[in-house]
C-alpha positions as CSV (number, residue, x, y, z in Angstrom):
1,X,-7.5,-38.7,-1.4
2,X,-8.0,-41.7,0.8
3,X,-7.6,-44.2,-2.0
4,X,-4.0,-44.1,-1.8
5,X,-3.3,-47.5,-0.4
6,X,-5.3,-49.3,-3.5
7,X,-3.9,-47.1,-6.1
8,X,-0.3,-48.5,-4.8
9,X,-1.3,-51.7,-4.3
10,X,-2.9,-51.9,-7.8
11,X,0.3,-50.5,-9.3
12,X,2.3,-53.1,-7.7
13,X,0.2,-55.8,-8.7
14,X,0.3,-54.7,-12.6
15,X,4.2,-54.5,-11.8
16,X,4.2,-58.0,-10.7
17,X,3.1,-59.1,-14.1
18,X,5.8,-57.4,-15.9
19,X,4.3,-54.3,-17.3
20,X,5.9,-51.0,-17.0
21,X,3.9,-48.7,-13.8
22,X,4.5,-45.3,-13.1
23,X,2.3,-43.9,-9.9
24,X,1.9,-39.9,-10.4
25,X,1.7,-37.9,-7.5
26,X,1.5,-34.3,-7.3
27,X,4.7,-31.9,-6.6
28,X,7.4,-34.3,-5.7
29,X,6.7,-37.9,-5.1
30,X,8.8,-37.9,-2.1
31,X,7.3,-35.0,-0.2
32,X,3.8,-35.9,1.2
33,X,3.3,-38.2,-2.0
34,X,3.2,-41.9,-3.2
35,X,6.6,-43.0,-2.9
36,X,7.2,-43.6,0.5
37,X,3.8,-45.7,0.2
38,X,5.0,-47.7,-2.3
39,X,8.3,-48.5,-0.9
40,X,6.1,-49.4,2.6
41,X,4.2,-52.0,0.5
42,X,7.2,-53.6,-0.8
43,X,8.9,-53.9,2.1
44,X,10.9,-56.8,1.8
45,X,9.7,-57.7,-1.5
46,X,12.7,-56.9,-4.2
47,X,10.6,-58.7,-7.3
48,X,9.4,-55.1,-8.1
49,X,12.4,-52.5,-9.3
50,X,10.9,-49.2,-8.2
51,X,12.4,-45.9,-9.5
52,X,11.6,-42.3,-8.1
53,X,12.0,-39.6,-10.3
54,X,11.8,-35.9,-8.3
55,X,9.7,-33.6,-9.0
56,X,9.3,-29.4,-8.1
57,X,7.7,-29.8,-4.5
58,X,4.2,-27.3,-3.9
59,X,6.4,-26.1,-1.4
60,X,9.1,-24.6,-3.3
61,X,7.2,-23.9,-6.3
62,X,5.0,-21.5,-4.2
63,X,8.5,-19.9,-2.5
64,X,9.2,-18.8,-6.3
65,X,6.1,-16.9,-6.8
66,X,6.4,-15.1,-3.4
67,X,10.7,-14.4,-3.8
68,X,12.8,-15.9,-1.6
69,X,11.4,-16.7,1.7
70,X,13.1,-20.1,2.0
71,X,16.6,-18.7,2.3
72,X,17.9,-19.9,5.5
73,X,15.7,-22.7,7.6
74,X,12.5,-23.9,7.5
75,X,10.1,-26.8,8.1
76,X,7.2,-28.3,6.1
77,X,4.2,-29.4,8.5
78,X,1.1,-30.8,6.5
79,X,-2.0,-29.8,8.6
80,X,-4.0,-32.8,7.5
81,X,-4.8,-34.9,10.6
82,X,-6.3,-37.6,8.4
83,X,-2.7,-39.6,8.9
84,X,-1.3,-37.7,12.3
85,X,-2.9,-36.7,15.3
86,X,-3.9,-32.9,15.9
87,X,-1.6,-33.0,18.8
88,X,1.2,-34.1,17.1
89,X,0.6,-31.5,14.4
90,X,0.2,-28.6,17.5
91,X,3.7,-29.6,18.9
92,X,5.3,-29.7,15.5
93,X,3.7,-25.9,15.3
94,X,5.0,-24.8,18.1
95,X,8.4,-26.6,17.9
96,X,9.0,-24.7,14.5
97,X,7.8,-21.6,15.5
98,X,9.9,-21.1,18.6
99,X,12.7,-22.6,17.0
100,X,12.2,-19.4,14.2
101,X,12.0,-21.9,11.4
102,X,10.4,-20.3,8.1
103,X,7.1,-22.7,7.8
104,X,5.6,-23.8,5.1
105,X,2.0,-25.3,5.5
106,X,0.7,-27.9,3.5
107,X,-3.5,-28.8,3.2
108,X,-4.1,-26.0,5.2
109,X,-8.0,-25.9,4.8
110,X,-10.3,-28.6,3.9
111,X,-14.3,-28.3,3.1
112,X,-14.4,-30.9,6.5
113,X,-11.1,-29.4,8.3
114,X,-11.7,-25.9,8.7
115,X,-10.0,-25.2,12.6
116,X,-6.5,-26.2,11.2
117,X,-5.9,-23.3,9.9
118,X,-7.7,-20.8,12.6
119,X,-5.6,-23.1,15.5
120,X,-2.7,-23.6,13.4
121,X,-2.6,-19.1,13.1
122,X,-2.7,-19.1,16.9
123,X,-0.1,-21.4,17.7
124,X,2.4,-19.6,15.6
125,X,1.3,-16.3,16.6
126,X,2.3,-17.3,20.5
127,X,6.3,-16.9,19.0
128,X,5.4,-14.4,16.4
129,X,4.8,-11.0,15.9
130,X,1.3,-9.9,13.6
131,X,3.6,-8.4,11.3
132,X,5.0,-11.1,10.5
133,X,4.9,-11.7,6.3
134,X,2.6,-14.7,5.3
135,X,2.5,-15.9,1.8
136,X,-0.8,-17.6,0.5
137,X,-0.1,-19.4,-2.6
138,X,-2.8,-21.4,-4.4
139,X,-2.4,-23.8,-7.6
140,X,1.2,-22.7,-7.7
141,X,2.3,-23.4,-11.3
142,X,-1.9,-24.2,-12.1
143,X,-4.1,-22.6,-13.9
144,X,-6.2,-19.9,-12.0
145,X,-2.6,-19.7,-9.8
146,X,-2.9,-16.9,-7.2
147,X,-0.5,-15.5,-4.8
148,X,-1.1,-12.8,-1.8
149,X,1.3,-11.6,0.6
150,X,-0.1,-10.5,3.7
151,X,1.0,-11.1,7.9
152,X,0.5,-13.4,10.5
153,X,-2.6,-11.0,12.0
154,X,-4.3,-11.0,8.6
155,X,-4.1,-14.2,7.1
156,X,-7.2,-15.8,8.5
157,X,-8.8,-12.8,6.7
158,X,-8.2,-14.8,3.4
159,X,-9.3,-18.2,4.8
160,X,-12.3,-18.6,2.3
161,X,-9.3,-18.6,-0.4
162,X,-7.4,-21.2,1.2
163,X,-7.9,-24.9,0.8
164,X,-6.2,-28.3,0.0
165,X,-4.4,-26.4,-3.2
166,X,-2.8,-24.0,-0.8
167,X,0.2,-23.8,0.6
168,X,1.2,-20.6,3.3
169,X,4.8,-19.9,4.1
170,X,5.0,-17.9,7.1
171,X,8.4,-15.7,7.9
172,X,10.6,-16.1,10.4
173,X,11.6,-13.2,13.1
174,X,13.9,-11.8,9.6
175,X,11.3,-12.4,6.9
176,X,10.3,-8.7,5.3
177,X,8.5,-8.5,2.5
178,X,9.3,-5.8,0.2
179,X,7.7,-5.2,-3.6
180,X,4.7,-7.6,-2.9
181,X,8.0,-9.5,-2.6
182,X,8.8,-12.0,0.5
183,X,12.5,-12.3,1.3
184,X,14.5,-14.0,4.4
185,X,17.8,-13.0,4.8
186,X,20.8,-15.7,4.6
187,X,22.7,-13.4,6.7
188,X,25.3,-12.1,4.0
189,X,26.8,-9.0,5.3
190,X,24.9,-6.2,3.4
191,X,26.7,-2.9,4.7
192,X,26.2,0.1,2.9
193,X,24.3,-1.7,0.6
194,X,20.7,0.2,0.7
195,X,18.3,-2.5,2.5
């Protein structure tokens, strides 16, 4: 982290001289990674052919390991306010959680950011009930991968597990959790069928 802009622009400059760069980024290089950096630099420069090739966002691989709580709508807010303002982050918060948007948090928790989180928890919790399910996932598809389910009113009690390798999807007004499981209905018509 905050080397980004020299690892692009060295990757560009090795491209410039005809050799064959490929800049890695975590999850999907789309989604809070290198690729929209790298077409930033080039803007307006088309002597570098640039391909992107997708990846498994943290996002979603986390959503597998908890079941299926990204079944109907939901937003991705990274709480890093390295790049965005805090208050910018807080209105996207509360925006998504009024809106009853499944959320999925990105760098929740770093060894300098620690009131993300804790503020983060609070501005959610002004649309949502404590019961609502909260999946912590961390090194999702790592080794030393681990994945709780717990609510909105207990999360914080797992914040010294949470860091930059975590992400926390927290349910919408639907989300249940069942089997250690979280789900959130699509809205299929389930009549008689035992939920």
């Amino acid at each position: 982290m905050t080397h980004e802009v020299e690892r692009c622009e060295k990757a560009i400059a090795i491209a410039k001289e005809g050799k064959l760069v490929a800049v890695v980024s975590s999850g999907d290089s789309g989604i809070y990674g290198m690729a929209g950096l790298i077409f930033e630099l080039l803007s307006g420069d088309g002597t570098v052919e640039v391909e992107v090739i997708p990846g498994v966002p943290a996002f979603v691989a986390a959503a597998s390991l908890l079941g299926a709580p990204l079944m109907h709508d939901f937003a991705s807010i990274s709480l890093s306010d390295l790049l965005t303002d805090w208050d910018l982050i807080e209105a996207r918060l509360e925006a998504a959680s009024k809106a009853d948007f499944v959320i999925a948090l990105y760098n929740p928790k770093s060894s300098k950011r620690i009131e993300g989180l804790i503020r983060a928890i609070d501005v959610i919790g002004r649309s949502r009930a404590g019961a609502t399910p909260v999946g912590i996932v961390r090194n999702a598809s790592r080794k030393d991968e681990e994945v709780i389910v717990t609510t909105l009113a207990d999360a914080l009690s797992f914040a010294g597990k949470i860091d930059m390798l975590t992400i926390l999807i927290i349910g919408n007004s639907s989300t249940y959790s069942s089997g250690g499981r979280m789900i959130t209905p699509r809205g299929y018509k389930l009549e008689g069928k035992g939920r």
